[in-house]
C-alpha positions in Angstrom: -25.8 -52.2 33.2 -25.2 -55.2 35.3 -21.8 -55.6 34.1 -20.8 -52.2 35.0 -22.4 -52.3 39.0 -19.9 -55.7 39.0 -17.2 -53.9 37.8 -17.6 -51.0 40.0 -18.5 -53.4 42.8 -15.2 -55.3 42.3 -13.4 -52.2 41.8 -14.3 -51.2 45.2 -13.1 -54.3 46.7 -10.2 -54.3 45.0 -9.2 -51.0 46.6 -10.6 -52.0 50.1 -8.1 -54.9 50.3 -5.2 -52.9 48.5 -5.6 -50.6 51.9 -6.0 -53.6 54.1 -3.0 -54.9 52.7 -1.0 -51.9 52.5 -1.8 -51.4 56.4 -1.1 -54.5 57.3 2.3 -54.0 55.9 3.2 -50.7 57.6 1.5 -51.9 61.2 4.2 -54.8 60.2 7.2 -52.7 59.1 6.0 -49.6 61.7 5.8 -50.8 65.3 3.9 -48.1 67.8 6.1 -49.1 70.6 9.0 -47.4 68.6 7.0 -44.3 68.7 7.3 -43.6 72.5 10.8 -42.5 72.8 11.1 -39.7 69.6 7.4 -38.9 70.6 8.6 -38.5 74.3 11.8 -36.7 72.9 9.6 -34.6 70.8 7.6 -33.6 73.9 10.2 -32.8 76.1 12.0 -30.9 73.8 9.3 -28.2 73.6 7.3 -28.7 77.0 10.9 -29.1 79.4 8.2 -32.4 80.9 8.5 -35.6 80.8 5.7 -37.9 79.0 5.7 -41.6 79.9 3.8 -44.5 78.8 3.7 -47.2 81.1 2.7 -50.8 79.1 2.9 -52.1 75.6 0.7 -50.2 72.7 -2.1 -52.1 71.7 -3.7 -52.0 68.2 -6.4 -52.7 66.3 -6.2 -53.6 62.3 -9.2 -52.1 60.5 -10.3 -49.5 58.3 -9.8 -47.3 61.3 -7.2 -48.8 63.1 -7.2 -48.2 66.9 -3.8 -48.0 68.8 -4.4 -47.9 72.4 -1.8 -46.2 75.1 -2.6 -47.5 78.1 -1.3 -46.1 81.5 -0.3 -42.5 80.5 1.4 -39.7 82.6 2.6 -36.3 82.0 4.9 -34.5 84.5 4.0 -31.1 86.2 5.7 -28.3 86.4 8.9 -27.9 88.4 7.3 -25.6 91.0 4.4 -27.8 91.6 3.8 -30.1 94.6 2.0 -32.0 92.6 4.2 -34.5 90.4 2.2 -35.3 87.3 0.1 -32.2 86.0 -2.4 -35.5 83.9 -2.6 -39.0 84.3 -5.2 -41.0 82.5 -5.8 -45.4 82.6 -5.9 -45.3 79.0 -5.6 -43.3 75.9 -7.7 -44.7 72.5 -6.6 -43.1 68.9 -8.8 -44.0 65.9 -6.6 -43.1 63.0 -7.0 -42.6 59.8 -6.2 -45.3 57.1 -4.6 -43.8 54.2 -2.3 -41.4 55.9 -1.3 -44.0 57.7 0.2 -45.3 54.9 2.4 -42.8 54.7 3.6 -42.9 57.8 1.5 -40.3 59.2 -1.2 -40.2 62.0 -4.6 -38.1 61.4 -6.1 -39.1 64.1 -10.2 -39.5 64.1 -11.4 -39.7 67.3 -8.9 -39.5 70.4 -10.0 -40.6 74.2 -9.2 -40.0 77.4 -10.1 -42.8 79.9 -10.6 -41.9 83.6 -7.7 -39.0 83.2 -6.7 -36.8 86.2 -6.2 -33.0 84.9 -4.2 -30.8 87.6 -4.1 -27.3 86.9 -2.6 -24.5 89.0 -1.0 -21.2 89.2 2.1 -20.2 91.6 2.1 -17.3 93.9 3.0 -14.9 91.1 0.0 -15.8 88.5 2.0 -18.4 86.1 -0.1 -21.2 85.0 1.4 -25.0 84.9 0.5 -25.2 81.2 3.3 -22.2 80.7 5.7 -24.0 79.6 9.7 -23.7 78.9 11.5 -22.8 75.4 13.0 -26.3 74.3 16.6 -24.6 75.2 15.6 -24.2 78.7 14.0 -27.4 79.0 16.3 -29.4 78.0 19.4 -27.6 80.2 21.0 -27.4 76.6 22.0 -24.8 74.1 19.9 -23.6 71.3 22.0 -26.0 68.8 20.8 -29.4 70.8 19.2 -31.6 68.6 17.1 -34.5 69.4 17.1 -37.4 68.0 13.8 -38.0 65.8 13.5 -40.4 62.9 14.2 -39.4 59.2 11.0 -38.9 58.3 8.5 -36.7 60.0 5.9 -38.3 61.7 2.4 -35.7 61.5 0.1 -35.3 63.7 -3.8 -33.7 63.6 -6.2 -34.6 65.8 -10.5 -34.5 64.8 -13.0 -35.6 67.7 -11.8 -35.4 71.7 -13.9 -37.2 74.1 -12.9 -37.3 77.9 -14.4 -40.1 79.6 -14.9 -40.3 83.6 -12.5 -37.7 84.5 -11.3 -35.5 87.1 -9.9 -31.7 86.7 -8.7 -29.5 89.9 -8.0 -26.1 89.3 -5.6 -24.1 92.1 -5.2 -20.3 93.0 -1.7 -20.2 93.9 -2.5 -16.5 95.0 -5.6 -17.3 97.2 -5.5 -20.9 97.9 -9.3 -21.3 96.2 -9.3 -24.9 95.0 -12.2 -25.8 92.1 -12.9 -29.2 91.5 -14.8 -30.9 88.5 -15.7 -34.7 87.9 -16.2 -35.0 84.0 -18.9 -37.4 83.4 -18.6 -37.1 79.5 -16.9 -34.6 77.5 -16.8 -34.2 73.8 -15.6 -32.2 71.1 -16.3 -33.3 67.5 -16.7 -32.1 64.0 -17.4 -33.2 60.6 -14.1 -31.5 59.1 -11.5 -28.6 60.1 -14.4 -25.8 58.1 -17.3 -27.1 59.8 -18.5 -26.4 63.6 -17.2 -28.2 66.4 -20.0 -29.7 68.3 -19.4 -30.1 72.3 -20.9 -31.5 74.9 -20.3 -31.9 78.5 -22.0 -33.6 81.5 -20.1 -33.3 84.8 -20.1 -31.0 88.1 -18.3 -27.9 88.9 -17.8 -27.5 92.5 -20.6 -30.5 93.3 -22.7 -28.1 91.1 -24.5 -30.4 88.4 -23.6 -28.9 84.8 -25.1 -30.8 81.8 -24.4 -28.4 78.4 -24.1 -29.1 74.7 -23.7 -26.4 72.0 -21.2 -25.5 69.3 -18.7 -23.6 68.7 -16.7 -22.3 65.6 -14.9 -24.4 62.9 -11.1 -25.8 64.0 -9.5 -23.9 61.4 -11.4 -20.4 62.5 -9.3 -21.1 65.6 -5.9 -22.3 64.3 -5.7 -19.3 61.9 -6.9 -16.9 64.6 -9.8 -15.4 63.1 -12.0 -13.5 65.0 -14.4 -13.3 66.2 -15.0 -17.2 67.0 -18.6 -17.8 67.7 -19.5 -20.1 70.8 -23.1 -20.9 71.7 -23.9 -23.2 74.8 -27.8 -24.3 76.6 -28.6 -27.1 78.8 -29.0 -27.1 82.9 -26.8 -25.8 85.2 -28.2 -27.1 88.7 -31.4 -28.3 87.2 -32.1 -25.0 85.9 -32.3 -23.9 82.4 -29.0 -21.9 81.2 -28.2 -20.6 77.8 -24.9 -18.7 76.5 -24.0 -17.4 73.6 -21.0 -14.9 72.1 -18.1 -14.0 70.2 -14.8 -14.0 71.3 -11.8 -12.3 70.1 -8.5 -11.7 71.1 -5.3 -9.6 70.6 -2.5 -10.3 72.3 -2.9 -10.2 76.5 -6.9 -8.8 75.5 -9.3 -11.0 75.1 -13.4 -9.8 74.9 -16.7 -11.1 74.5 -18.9 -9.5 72.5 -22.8 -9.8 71.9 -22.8 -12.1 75.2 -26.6 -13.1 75.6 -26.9 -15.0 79.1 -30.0 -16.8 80.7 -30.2 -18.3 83.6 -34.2 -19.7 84.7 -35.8 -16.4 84.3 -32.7 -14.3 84.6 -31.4 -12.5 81.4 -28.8 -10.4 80.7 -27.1 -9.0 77.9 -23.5 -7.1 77.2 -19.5 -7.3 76.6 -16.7 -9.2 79.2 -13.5 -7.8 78.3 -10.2 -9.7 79.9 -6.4 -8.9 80.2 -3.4 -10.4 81.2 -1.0 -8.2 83.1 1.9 -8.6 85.4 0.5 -13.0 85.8 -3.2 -11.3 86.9 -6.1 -11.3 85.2 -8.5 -7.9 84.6 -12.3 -7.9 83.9 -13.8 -4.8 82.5 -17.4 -6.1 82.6 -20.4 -4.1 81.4 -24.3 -6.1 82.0 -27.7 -4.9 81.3 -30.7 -7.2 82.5 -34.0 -5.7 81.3 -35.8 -6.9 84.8 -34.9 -9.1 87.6 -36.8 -10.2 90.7 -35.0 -11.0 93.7 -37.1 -14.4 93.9 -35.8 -15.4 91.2 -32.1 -15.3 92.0 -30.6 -19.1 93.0 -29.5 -20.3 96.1 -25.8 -20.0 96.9 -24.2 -23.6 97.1 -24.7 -24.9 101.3 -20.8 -25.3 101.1 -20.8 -21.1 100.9 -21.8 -21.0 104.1 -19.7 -20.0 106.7 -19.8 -21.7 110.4 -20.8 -19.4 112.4 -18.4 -17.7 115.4 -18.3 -19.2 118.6 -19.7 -15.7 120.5 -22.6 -15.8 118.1 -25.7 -16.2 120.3 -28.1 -18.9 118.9 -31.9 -18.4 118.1 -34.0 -20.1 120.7 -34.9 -23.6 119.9 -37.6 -23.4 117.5 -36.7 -19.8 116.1 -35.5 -18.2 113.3 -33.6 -15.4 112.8 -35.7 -12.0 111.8 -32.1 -10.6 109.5 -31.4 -13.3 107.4 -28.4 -15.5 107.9 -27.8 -16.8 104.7 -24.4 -15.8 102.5 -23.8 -12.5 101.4 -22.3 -13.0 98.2 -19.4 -12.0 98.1 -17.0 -14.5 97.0 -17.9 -13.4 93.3 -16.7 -9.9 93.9 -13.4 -10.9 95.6 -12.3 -13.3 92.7 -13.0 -10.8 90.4 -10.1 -8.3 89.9 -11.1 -5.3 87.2 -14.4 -3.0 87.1 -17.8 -3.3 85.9 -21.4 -1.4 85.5 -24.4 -3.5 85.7 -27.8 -1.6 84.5 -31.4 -3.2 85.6 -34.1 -1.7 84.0 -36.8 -3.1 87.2 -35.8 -4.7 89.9 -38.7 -6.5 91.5 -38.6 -6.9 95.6 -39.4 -10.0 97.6 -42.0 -7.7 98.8 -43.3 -7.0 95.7 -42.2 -3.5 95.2 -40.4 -2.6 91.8 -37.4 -0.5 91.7 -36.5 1.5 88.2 -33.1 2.2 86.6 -31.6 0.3 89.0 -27.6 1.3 88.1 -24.6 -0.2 90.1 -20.6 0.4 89.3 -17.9 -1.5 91.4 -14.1 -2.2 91.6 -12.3 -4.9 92.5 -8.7 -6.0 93.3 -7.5 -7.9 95.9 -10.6 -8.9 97.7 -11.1 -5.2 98.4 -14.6 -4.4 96.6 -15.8 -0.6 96.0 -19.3 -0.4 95.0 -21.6 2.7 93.7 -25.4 2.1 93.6 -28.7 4.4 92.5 -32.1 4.1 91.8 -34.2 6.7 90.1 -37.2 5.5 91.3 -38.0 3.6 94.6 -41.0 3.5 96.0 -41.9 7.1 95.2 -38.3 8.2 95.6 -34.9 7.9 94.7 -32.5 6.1 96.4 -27.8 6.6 95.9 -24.9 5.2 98.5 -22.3 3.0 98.2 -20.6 0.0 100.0 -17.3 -1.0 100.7 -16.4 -4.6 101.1 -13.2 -5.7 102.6 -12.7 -10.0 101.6 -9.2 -10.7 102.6 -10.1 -12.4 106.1 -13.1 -14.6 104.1 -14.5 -15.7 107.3 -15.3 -12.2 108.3 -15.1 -9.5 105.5 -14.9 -5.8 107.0 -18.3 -4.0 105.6 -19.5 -0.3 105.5 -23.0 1.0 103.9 -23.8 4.3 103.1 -27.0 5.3 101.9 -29.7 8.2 101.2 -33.3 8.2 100.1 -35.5 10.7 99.4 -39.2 11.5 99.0 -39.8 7.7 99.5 -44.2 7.1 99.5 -45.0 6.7 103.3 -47.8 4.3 101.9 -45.7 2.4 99.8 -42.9 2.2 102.4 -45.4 0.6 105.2 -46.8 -1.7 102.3 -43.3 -3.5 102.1 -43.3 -3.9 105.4 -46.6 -5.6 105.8 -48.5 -2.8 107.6 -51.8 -2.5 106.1 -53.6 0.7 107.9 -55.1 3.2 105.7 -52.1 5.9 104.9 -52.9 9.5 103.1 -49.7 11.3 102.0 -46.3 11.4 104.6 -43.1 11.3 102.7 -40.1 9.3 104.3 -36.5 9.9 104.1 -33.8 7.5 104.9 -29.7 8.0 106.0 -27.9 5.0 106.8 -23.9 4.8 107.5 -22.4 1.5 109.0 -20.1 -0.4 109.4 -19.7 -4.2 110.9 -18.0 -7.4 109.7 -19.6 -11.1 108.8 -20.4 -13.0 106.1 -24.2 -12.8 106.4 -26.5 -9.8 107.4 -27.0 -11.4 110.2 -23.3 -11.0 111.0 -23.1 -7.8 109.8 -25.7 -6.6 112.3 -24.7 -8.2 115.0 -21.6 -6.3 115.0 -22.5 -2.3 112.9 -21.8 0.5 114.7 -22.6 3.6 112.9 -26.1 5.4 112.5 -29.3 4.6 111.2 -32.3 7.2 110.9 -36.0 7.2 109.7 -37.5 10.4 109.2 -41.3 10.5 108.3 -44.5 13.0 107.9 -46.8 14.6 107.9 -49.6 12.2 107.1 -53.3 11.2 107.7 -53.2 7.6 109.3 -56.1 6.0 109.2 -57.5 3.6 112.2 -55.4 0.3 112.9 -57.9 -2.0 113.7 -55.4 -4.5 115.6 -52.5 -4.1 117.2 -49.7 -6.6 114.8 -46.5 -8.4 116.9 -43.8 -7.0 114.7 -41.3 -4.1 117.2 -42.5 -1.4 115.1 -46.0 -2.3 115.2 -45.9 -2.6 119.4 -43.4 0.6 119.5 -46.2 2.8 117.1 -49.5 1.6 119.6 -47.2 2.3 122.8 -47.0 5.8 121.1 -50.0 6.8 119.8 -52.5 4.9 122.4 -55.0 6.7 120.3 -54.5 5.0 117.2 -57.3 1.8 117.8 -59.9 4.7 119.0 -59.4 7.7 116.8 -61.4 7.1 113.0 -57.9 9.2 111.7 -55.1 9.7 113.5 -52.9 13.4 112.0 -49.2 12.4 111.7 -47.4 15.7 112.2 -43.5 13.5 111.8 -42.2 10.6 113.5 -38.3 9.6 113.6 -36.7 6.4 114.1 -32.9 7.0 114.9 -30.8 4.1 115.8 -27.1 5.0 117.2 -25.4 1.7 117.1 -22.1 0.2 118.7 -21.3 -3.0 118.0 -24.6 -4.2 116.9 -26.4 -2.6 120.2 -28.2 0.6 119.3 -28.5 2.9 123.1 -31.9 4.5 122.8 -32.6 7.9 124.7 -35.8 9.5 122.9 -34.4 8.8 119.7 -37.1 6.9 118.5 -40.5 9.4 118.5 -44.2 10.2 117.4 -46.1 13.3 117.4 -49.6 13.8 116.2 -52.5 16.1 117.0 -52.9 15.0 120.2 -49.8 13.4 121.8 -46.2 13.8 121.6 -44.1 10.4 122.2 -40.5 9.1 122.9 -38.7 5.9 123.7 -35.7 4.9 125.3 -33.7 1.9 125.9 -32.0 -0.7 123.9 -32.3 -2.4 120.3 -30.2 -5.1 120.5 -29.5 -6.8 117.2 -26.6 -9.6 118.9 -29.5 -11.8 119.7 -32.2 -9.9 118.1 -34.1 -8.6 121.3 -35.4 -5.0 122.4 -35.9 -3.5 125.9 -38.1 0.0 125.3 -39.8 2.3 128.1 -42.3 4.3 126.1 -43.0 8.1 127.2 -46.0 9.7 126.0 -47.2 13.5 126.6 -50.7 14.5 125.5 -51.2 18.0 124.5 -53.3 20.7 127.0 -56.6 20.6 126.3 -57.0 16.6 124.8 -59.5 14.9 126.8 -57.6 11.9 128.3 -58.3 8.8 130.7 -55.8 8.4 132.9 -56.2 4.4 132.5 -55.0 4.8 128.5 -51.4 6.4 130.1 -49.1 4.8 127.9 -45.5 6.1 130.0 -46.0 2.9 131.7 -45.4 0.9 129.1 -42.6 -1.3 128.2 -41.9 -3.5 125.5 -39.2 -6.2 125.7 -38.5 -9.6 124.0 -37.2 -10.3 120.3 -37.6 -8.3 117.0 -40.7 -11.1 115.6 -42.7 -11.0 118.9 -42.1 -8.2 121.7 -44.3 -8.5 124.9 -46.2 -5.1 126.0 -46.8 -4.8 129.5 -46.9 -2.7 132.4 -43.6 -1.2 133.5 -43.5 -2.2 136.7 -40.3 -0.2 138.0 -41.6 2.7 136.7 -45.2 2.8 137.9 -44.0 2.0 141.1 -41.3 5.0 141.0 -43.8 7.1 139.7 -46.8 6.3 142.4 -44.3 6.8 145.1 -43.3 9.9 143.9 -46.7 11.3 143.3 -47.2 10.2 146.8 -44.8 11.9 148.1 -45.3 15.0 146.0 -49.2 14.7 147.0 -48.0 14.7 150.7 -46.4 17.8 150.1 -48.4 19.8 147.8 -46.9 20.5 144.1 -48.0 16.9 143.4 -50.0 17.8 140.3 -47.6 20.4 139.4 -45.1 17.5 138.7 -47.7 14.7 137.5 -48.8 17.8 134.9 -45.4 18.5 133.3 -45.1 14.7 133.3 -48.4 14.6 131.0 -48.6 17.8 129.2 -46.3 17.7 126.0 -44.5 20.9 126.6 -45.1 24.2 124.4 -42.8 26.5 122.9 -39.9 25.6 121.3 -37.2 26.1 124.1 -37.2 22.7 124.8 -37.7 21.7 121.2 -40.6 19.1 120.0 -39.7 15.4 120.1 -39.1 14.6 116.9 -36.3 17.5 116.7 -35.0 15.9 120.0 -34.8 12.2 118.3 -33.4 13.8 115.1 -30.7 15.9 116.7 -30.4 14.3 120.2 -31.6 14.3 123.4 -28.6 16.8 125.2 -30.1 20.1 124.4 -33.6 18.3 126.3 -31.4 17.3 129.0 -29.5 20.1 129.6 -32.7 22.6 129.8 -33.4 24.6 132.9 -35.8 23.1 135.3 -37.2 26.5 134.8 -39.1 25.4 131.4 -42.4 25.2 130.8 -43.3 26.1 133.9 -46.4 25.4 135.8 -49.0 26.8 137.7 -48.0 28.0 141.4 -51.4 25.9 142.7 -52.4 22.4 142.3 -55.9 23.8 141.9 -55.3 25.9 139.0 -53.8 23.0 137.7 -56.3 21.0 137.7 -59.0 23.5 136.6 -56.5 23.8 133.2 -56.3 19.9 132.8 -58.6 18.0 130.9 -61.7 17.5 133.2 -61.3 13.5 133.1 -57.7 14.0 133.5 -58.2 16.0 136.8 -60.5 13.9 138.5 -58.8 10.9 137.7 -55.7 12.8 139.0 -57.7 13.7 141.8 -58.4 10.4 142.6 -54.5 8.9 142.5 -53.7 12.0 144.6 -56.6 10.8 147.3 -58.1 14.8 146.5 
C-alpha cells in the first residue's frame, strides 16, 4: 500500500512538472506581444474598430499563468463624439494550462481594471456596439484577407470580473444621459452547463444598487435556448429588491415571462414583452400587484426635481405648500415607448382609505402619454377618467384630467379629508376636467383652467363641536352659522363648483349650502398661484326660522391661504349694507329690502342655490326685480318675520 501512494504521488509530480516544463517552453517559443497585431487584425476585421494595447504584455508562469494587458483601448464608432467607446488601466487573463499547450487560450478568469464603458445610440436608434460587416470595415472587398498566423489561435472566456469601473449610457434621440460607477462586478461559473453566478455592487444614476443572483448556464445562452432563467435580490437604495424571470427571444421580440418583482413591500407579478423596430424600442407591458399603499411607494431621486419657474410665487417663510410640490412621475412614462395595463387588486390611500380593482391602461410614444383609469369601488362608489400627459418640453409637460365619480359615501369622503362630525347618509358626486402644465401638482394647479365640481346630499349632519382652520371647514360654518348650535343639522345638497383660468377659480355663488333652515352662497376668488382665498359668504334663512340678527353670517368674509383662512367681519360690506338700510329706513321700504336680503326666496323662478352653483349664476342674475316680491308695508313685514328678527330689525332701523 505504501508503495503504491509513492508511486501515485510521484506520478503526480511527474505530470505537474511535464506541464511546467511544457509551458515554459511554449511561453519561450510563443511570445504574447506577437499576439497584438493578428488579434488587433482579427478585431478590426469584424468590428471596422481599432483595438490598441499601449505597453508590453506581462506574464506570469504557473499552473494558471496570468498575462496581463495593460493600458487597453477600443475605438468608438465613426459617428460618435466620443473617440474610444472602452478604455481600461489594465486587463488580467488567467488561462488555462493545458490548452495553452496547444497554442490555445481558455481563459479562466478575465478582469477589467478601472475600465471606462461608453455606450450610445445616434439620432436614428443605432447602438455603438452595431457594428460593420468586415467588408465594410475594412474599405475592402469581400475577398480581403488578413493576415493571421497558420494556426488558429481559440479563444473562450469562463469568469468576468469588472473592477472600479465607469459605464455611461446616451439617448441619441432625447439627450437622457445614465451614468453608473461599478464598484465590483462579476460573472462566474463552475463550467459552460452550470449557472452563472453574478454579482454587482455599484450605482445607477447615484442610486446605490448592491444585487447578486444567477442566471442560466453559458451554453443555454450560446445555443439560444429559451427560455434562460435569471433570478436577482439584494438592495436597491437600501431597500430590499428581488427579481426573477424568463427570457426568450425571437428575432427583434424579446419577452419576459413569469416576472415576479418586489420592491420593500411592493409586489408585482406579470409578462414585459420588447421589440425592435425601425432603431426604436416597444414595450407591451402587462402588471398585476395584489395591493399597494401609496406610503409605501419610494421617493423619486432629489436630482428629479425640477427648479422651479421664476413667476412661481414662493410659500411664506416658514410655510409649506397645501398641493404638494414634489415630482409627478413622469419621466418613466415618457421613456417608455409601447402600451401596458396595470391591475391593483387594493390600493390603500395616505389617508387610509382602500380603493378596489383599481385598473389603469396607457400609451406611450414620443413623450406623449395617454392614460385610462377606473375603480370599482371607492369610497362607496366608483370612480373612470383619463389623463393626457404631453413630456416633450420636460421642464413643463402640458397636462389634462378628466374624471367622474359616482355614489361616493359622504361619510367616507369627509373621513379622508379629516372632518370628523357625525354624518348620516348624503351621497357625493364628483366631475373634474383640466388642464395646466408643470412638473409637480403644484405646478399643475397653479396654472389649470377647466372645471371642477362637488355635488353633495341630502344628509343628516350631526353637531360640529369646533370650528377646524382648513377653507372648507371656515367656508361650511360661514354657511350654515347653525351648525355649532343645532344637535343635527338636515343637509338638503351642497355644491362646490370651481371655474378655473389659469390656476384662479372666479367664484359668483358657485360654491353653496342649503339645509332646513338657511340657504347659502359664496363669491369671490380661489386662488391656487399662491394658494390663497378671498370669499364674501351670503346666507338667506328661510320664513318662519327664528333668527338673531347678531348670528348674520352675509357679513362674513374669509381670506388668507388654503391651511389657515381668517373669518372676520366684512367690513365693506356691512358698511354698504348699514348705509343702505339707512337710507332705505329714511325712506320707508327699508325692511322691504333688508327682508328679501334675509328671506331665502320661494318658488322656483329664481331657482334654489344649489341649482344656481350647479348651472350658474346668469339665470339669478338676469331675473326680474319683480321676484319674490314683498309686502307693500314695512309693518306687515315685520309682523311675517321671525319675532327676534323684527325687533332686532326694528332696532337697526331706529323703529
Amino acid at each position: 500500500m505504501r508503495r503504491t501512494v509513492v508511486i501515485i504521488l510521484g506520478a503526480t509530480a511527474a505530470v505537474v512538472a511535464l506541464l511546467l516544463i511544457g509551458a515554459a517552453i511554449a511561453v519561450k517559443t510563443l511570445d504574447p506581444n506577437r499576439l497584438v497585431a493578428p488579434l488587433a487584425a482579427r478585431i478590426k476585421a469584424a468590428t471596422g474598430r481599432e483595438l490598441s494595447v499601449h505597453g508590453p504584455i506581462e506574464y506570469k508562469l504557473s499552473l494558471t499563468p496570468k498575462v496581463v494587458l495593460p493600458d487597453v483601448a477600443f475605438e468608438n464608432a465613426p459617428w460618435s463624439k466620443t473617440r474610444q467607446m472602452l478604455t481600461a488601466k489594465r486587463v488580467e487573463a488567467q488561462v488555462a494550462l493545458l490548452p495553452l499547450l496547444s497554442r490555445r487560450f481558455e481563459v479562466i478568469d478575465f478582469i477589467l481594471v478601472e475600465p471606462v464603458i461608453t455606450l450610445e445610440t445616434d439620432a436614428s436608434g443605432r447602438g455603438n456596439w452595431e457594428f460593420g460587416t468586415p467588408a465594410s470595415a475594412l474599405g475592402t472587398s469581400s475577398s480581403s484577407t488578413v493576415s493571421t498566423p497558420a494556426t488558429p489561435t481559440a479563444f473562450g472566456i469562463g469568469n468576468f470580473e469588472i473592477r472600479q469601473g465607469k459605464l455611461t449610457y446616451r439617448d441619441g434621440a432625447s439627450g437622457k444621459l445614465t451614468s453608473a460607477s461599478v464598484e465590483r462586478m462579476s460573472m462566474r461559473a463552475r463550467d459552460m452547463s452550470a449557472p452563472i453566478a453574478v454579482d454587482f455592487r455599484g450605482t445607477i444614476d447615484d442610486v446605490p444598487v448592491a444585487v447578486a443572483g444567477d442566471l442560466g448556464p453559458p451554453s443555454q445562452w450560446l445555443a439560444q435556448r429559451w427560455p434562460y432563467p435569471l433570478a436577482l435580490k439584494g438592495q436597491v437604495n437600501g431597500t430590499d429588491a428581488k427579481l426573477s424571470t424568463k427570457l426568450a427571444k425571437s428575432g427583434a421580440v424579446t419577452t419576459l415571462d413569469e416576472v415576479d418583482i418586489r420592491y420593500g413591500k411592493i409586489a408585482a407579478s406579470g409578462r414585459i414583452r420588447s421589440t425592435d423596430e425601425a432603431g426604436a424600442t416597444r414595450y407591451a407591458i402587462e402588471l398585476n400587484v395584489p395591493s399597494l399603499a401609496i406610503a409605501d411607494l419610494p421617493p423619486l431621486p432629489e436630482r428629479a426635481t425640477q427648479p422651479a419657474p421664476a413667476t412661481a410665487p414662493a410659500p411664506p417663510a416658514g410655510k409649506q405648500w397645501t398641493i404638494p410640490d414634489t415630482p409627478l412621475p413622469l419621466g418613466a412614462l415618457g421613456a417608455i415607448q409601447g402600451e401596458g395595463t396595470l391591475s391593483i387588486g387594493e390600493l390603500t390611500l395616505r389617508s387610509g382609505q382602500v380603493l378596489s380593482h383599481v385598473t389603469t391602461q396607457f400609451s406611450s410614444r414620443d413623450a406623449v402619454v395617454d392614460a385610462k383609469f377606473a375603480a370599482e369601488a371607492i369610497l362607496g362608489g366608483s370612480l373612470q377618467g383619463g389623463a393626457q400627459i404631453d413630456g416633450r418640453r420636460s421642464d413643463a409637460p402640458a397636462i389634462r384630467v378628466q374624471a367622474n365619480a359616482q355614489g361616493l359615501d359622504l361619510p367616507k369622503l369627509a373621513a379622508a379629508a379629516g372632518v370628523t362630525r357625525e354624518i348620516r347618509g348624503g351621497k357625493v358626486r364628483v366631475s373634474v376636467d383640466i388642464n395646466g402644465h408643470g412638473s409637480t401638482p403644484r405646478r399643475v394647479a397653479s396654472t389649470m383652467s377647466g372645471t371642477i365640481a362637488v355635488v353633495a346630499g341630502p344628509a343628516t349632519l350631526g353637531r360640529a363641536a369646533t370650528q377646524g382652520e382648513s377653507a372648507v371647514s371656515q367656508v361650511a360654518g360661514a354657511l350654515d352659522p347653525f351648525r355649532s348650535v343645532d344637535s343635527v343639522t338636515e343637509l338638503r345638497c351642497a355644491v362646490f363648483r370651481l371655474p378655473l383660468a389659469n390656476g384662479v377659480a372666479h367664484v359668483d355663488r358657485s360654491i353653496a349650502i342649503e339645509t332646513g333652515k338657511i340657504d347659502g352662497s359664496a363669491s369671490g376668488t380661489v386662488d391656487f398661484r399662491d394658494e390663497t382665498l378671498d370669499l364674501s359668504v351670503q346666507p338667506q334663512v328661510r320664513a318662519g326660522v327664528k333668527f338673531d340678527v347678531s348670528q348674520l353670517a352675509g357679513l362674513v368674509r374669509i381670506r388668507g391661504r388654503f391651511d389657515k383662512p381668517a373669518v372676520a367681519i366684512d367690513a365693506a360690506q356691512s358698511a354698504q349694507l348699514i348705509a343702505k338700510l339707512g337710507a332705505l329706513g329714511a325712506k320707508g321700504g327699508g325692511l322691504a329690502e333688508l327682508g328679501r336680503a334675509l328671506i331665502a326666496p320661494q318658488g322656483e323662478s329664481t331657482g334654489s342655490a344649489c341649482a344656481i352653483a350647479e348651472r350658474g349664476s346668469t339665470s339669478r342674475a338676469g331675473a326680474p326685480a319683480t321676484t319674490a316680491q314683498p309686502r307693500s308695508t314695512d309693518t306687515g313685514l315685520q309682523n311675517a318675520l321671525p319675532k327676534d328678527i323684527g325687533n332686532a330689525l326694528g332696532r337697526l332701523l331706529g323703529r
